[in-house]
C-alpha positions in Angstrom: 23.6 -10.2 -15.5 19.9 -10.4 -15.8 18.4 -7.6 -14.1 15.2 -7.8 -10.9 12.0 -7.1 -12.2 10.7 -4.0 -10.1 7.5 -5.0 -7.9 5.2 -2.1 -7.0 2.1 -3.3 -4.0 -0.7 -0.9 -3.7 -2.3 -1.0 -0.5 -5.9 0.8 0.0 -7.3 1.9 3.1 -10.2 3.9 4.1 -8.6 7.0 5.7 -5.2 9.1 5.7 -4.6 8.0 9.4 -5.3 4.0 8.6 -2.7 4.9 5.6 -0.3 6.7 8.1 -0.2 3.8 10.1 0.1 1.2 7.9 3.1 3.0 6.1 4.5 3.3 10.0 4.0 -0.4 10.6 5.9 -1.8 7.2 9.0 -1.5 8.6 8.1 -3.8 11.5 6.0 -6.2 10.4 7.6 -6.8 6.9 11.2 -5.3 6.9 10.2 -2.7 4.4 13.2 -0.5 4.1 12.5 2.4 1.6 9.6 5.1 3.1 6.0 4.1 1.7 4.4 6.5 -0.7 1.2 7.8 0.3 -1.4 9.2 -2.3 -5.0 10.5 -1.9 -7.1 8.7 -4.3 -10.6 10.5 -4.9 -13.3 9.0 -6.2 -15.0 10.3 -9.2 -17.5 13.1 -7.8 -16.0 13.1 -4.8 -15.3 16.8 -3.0 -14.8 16.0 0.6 -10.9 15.0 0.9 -12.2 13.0 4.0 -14.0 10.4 2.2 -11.1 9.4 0.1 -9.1 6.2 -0.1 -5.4 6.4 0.9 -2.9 4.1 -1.1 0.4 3.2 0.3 2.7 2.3 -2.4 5.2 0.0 -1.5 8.2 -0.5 -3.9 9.8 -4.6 -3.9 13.0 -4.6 -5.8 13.8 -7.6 -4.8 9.9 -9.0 -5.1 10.3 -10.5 -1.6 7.2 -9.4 0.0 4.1 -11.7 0.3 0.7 -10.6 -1.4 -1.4 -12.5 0.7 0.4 -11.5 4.1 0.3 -7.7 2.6 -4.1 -8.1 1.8 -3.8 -9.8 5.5 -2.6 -6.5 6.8 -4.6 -4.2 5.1 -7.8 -5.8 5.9 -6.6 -5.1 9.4 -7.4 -1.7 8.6 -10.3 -2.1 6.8 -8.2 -2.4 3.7 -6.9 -4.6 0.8 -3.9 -5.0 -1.7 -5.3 -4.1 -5.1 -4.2 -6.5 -7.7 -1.9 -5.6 -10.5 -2.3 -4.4 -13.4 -1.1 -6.5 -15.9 
């Protein structure tokens, strides 16, 4: 039985409270069942925590969830889906 490859969307938004949102909207919007990561990503030189990005990391088992609909979202917060690394 061939296994499901393991998808992982990384969304980026300005703030902790856009990223606090978005991660309380997946559920809603795209059925996302399993909690959203959220990570601080600093900049290089960056000291003030409050000019960091937030990511929410989504984990897609099943590879369901829409790329396009996901960078539709995000840009609703002033965000984007950053594209995988290969």
């Amino acid at each position: 039985m061939g296994r499901v490859s393991d998808v992982r969307h990384v969304l980026v938004l300005p703030d902790r409270d856009a990223a606090e949102e978005v991660a309380g909207e997946l559920a809603d919007r795209f059925g996302v069942l399993e909690e959203p990561q959220l990570v601080r990503d600093a900049l290089a030189g960056e000291d003030d925590a409050e000019d960091a990005q937030w990511l929410v990391v989504i984990e897609d088992a099943r590879a369901r969830l829409d790329p396009v609909a996901l960078d539709a979202f995000a840009a609703e917060y002033e965000g984007w889906l950053e594209a995988p690394q290969d």
